[in-house]
VOBA-282843 format. One record per residue: x, y, z of N, C-alpha, C, O in turn; residue in three letters; residue number from 1. Coordinates in pm, whole numbers, plus 50000, padded with zeros to 5 digits. Atoms other than C-alpha are relative to their C-alpha. Example, Ala and Ser with C-alpha at 12.3 -4.5 7.8 and 13.67 -1.06 7.14 Angstrom:
VOBA-282843
((50089, 49881, 50000), (51230, 49550, 50780), (50090, 50120, 50000), (50194, 50118, 50066), 'ALA', 1);
((49918, 49881, 49994), (51367, 49894, 50714), (49923, 50109, 50073), (49974, 50220, 50090), 'SER', 2);
***
This chain:
VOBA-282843
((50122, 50072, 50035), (48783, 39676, 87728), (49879, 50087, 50028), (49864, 50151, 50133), 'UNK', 1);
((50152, 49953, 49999), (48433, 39808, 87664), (49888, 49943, 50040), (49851, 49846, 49974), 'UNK', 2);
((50122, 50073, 49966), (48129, 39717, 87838), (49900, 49963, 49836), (49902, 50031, 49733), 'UNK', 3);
((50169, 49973, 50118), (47812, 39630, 87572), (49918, 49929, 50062), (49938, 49833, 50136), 'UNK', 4);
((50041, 50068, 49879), (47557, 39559, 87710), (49920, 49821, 49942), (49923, 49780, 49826), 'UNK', 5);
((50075, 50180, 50001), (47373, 39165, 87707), (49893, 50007, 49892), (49889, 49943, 49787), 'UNK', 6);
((50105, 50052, 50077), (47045, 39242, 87586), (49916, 50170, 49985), (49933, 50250, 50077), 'UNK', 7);
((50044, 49845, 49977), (46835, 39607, 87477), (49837, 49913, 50043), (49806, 49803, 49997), 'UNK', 8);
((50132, 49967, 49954), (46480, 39610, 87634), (49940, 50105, 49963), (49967, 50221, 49991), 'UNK', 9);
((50060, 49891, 50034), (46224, 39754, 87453), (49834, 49986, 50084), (49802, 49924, 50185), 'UNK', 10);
((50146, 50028, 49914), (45832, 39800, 87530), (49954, 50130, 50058), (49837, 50165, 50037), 'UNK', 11);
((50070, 49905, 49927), (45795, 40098, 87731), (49977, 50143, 49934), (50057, 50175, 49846), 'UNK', 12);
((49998, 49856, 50085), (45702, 40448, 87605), (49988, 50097, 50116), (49879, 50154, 50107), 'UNK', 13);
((49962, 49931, 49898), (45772, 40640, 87889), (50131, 49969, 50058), (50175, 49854, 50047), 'UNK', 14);
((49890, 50047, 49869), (46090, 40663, 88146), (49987, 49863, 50085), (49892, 49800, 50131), 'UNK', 15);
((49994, 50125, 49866), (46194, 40387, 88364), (49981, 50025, 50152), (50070, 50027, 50238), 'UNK', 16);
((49954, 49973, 49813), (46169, 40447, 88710), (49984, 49891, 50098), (49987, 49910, 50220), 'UNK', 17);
((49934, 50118, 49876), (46199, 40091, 88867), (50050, 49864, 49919), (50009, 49838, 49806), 'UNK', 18);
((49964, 50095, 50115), (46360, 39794, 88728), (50067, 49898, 50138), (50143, 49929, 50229), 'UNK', 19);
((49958, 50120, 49896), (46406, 39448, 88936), (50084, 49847, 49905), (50018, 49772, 49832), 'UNK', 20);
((49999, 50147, 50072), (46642, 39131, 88795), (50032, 49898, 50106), (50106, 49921, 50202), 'UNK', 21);
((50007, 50075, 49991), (46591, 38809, 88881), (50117, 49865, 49936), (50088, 49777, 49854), 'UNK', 22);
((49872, 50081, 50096), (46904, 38605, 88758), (49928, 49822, 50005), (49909, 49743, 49912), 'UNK', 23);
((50008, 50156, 50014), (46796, 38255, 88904), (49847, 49982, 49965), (49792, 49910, 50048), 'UNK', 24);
((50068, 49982, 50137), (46489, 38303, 88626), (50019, 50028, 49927), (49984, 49960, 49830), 'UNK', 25);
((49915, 50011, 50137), (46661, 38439, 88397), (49878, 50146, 49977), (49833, 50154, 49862), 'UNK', 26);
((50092, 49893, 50078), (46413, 38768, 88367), (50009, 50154, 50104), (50025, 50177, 50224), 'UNK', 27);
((50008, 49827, 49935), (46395, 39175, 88412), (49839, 50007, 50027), (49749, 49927, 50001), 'UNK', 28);
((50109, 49950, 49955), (46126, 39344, 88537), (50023, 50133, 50009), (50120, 50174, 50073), 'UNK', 29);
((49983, 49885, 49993), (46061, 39697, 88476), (49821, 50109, 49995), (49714, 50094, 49936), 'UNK', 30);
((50091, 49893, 49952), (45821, 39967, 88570), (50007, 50159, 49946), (50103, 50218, 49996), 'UNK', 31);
((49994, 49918, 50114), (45762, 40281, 88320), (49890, 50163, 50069), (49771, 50154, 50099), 'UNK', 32);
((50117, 49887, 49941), (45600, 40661, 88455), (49880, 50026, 49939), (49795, 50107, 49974), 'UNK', 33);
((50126, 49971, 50016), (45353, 40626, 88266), (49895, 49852, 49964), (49772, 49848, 49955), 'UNK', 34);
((50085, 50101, 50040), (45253, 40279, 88176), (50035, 49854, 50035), (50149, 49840, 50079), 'UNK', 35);
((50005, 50151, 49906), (45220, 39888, 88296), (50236, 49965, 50058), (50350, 50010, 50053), 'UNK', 36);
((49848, 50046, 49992), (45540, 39724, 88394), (50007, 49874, 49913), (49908, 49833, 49852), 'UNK', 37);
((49955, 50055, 50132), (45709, 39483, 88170), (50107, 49865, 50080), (50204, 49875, 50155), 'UNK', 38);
((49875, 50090, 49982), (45873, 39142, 88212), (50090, 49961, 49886), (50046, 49913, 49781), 'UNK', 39);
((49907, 50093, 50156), (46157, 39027, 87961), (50079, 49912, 50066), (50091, 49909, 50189), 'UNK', 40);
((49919, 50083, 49984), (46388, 38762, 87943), (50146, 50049, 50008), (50170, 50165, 49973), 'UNK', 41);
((49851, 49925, 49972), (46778, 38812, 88020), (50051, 49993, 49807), (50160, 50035, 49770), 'UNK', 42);
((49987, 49949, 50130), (46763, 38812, 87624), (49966, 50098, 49939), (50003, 50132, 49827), 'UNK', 43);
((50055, 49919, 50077), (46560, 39074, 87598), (49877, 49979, 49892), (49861, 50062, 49803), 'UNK', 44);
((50103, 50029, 50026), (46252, 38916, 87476), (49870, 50039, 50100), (49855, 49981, 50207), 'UNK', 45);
((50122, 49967, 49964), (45934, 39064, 87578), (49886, 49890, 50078), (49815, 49832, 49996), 'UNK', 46);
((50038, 50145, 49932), (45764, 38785, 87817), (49823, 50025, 50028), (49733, 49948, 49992), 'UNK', 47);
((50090, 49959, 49941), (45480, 38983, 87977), (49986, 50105, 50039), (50086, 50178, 50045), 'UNK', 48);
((50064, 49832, 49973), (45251, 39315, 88092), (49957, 49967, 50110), (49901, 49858, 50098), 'UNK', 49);
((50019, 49956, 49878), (45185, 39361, 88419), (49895, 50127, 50017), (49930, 50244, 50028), 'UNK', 50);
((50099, 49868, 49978), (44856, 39574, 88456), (49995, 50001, 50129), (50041, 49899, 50182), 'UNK', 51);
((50017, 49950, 49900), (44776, 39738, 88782), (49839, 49953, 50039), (49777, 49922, 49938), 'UNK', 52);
((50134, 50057, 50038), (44435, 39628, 88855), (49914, 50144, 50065), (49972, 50218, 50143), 'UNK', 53);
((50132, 49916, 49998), (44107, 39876, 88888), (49975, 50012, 50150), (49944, 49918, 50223), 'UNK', 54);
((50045, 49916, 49852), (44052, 40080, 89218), (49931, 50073, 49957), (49932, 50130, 49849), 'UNK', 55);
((50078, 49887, 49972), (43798, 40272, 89334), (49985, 50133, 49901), (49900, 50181, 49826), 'UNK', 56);
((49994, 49866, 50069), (43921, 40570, 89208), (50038, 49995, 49815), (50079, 50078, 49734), 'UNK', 57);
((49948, 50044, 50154), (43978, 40402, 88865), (50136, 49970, 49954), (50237, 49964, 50024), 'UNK', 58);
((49821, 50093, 50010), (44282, 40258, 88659), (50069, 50072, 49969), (50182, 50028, 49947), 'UNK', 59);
((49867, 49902, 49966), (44460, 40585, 88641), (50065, 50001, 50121), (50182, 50037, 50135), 'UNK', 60);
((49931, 49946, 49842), (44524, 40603, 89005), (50085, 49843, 50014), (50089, 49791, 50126), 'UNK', 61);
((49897, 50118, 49951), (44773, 40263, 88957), (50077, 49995, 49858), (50096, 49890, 49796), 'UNK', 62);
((49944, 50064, 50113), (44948, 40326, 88660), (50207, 50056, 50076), (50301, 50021, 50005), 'UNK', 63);
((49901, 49954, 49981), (45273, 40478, 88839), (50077, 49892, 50133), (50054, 49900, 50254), 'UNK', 64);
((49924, 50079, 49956), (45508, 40208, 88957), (50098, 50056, 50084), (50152, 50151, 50029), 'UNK', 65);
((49863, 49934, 49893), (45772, 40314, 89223), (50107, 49933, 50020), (50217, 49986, 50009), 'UNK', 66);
((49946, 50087, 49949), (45912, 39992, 89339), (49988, 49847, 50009), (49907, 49783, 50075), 'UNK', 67);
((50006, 50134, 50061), (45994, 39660, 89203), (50088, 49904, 50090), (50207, 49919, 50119), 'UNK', 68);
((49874, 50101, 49947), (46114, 39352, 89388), (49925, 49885, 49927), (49803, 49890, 49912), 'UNK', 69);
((50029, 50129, 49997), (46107, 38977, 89263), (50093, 49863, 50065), (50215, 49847, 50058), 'UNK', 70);
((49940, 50106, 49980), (46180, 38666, 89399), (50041, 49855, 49944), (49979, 49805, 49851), 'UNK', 71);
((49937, 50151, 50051), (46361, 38325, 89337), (49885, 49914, 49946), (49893, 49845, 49844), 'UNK', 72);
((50153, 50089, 49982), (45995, 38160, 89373), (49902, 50029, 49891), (49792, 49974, 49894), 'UNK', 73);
((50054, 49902, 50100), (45881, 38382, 89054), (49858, 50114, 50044), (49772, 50153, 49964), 'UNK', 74);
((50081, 49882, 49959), (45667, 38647, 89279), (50064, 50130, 49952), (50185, 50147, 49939), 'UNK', 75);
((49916, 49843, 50054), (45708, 39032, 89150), (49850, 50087, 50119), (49728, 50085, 50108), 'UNK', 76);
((50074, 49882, 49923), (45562, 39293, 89431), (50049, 50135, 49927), (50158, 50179, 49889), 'UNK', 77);
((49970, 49871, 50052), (45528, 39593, 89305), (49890, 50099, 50079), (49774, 50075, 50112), 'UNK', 78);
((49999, 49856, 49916), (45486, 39939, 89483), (49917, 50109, 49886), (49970, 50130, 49777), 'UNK', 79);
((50024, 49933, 50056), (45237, 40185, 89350), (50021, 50142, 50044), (50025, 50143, 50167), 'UNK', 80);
((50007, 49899, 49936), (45268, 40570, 89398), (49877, 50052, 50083), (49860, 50144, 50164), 'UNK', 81);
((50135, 49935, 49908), (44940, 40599, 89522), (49982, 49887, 50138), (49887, 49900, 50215), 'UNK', 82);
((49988, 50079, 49863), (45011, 40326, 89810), (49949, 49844, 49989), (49918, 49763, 50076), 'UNK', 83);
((50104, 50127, 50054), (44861, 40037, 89615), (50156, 49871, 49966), (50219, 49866, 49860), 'UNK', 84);
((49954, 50132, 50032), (45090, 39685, 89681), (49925, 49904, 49913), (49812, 49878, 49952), 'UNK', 85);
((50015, 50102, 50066), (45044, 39425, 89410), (50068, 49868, 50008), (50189, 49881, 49993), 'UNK', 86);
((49922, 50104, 50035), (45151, 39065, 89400), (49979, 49966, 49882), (49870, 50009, 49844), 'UNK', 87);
((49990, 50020, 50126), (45220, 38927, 89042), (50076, 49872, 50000), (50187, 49857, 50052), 'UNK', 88);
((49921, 50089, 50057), (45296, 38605, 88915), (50077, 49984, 49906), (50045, 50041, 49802), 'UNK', 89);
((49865, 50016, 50078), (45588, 38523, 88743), (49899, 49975, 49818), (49959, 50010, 49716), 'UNK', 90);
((50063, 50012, 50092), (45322, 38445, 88460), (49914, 50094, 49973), (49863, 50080, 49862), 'UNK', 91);
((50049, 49840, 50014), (45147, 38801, 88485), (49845, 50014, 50093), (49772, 50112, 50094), 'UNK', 92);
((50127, 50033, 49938), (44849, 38679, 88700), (50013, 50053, 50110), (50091, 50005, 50192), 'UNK', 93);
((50004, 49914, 49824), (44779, 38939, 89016), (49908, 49873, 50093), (49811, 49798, 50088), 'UNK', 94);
((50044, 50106, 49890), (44732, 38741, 89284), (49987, 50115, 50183), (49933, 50074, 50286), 'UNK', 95);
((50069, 49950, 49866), (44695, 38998, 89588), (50037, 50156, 49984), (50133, 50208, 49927), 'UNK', 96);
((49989, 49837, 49963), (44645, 39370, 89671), (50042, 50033, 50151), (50064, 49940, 50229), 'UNK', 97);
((49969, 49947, 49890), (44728, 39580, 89971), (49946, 50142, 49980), (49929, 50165, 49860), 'UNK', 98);
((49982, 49917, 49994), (44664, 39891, 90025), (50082, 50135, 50145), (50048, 50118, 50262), 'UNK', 99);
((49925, 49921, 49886), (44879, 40171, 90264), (49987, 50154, 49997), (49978, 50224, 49896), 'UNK', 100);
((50009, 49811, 49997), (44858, 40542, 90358), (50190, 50003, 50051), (50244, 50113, 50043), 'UNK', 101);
((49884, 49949, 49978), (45241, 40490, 90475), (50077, 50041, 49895), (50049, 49994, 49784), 'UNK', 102);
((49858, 49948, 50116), (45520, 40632, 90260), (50109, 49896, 50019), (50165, 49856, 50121), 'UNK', 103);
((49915, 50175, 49999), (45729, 40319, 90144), (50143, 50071, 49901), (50151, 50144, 49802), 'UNK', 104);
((49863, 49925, 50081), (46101, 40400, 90052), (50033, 49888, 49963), (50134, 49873, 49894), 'UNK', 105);
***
């Protein structure tokens, strides 16, 4: 037997480099090196964009995603490379920042 897979995910025009699913929602979450992150459905329908929101240093310095988690509750934290935590609603609405000088693995 051959795997195939469920559903293709499109949207991003860059590499992936973080990707979080959520089963008891029913949705992916993915994070792209060069551009927003992306929610779809476990069909593979395109749901929502996830922008980074505007720092200081402007909205280049949050476009590089590292690290995706979501929860049951439909929260999506996401990890920027420049140290910039986001909260995100399950409906695409940022709801809190952070910022850190630590190095987050």
């Amino acid at each position: 037997d051959f795997a195939t897979p469920r559903a293709i995910l499109t949207g991003h025009d860059y590499e992936i480099t973080c990707a979080a699913i959520c089963a008891e929602l029913g949705l992916v979450i993915s994070g792209s090196k060069e551009g927003p992150c992306l929610i779809h459905s476990m069909n593979g329908d395109l749901l929502r964009t996830l922008e980074g929101p505007e720092t200081v240093a402007g909205p280049k310095n949050c476009l590089r995603p590292k690290l995706i988690q979501a929860s049951r509750e439909g929260h999506c934290v996401i990890y920027y490379e420049n140290g910039l935590f986001c909260v995100f609603s399950v409906n695409g609405r940022l709801q809190a920042t952070m910022e850190t000088n630590d190095k987050i693995k």
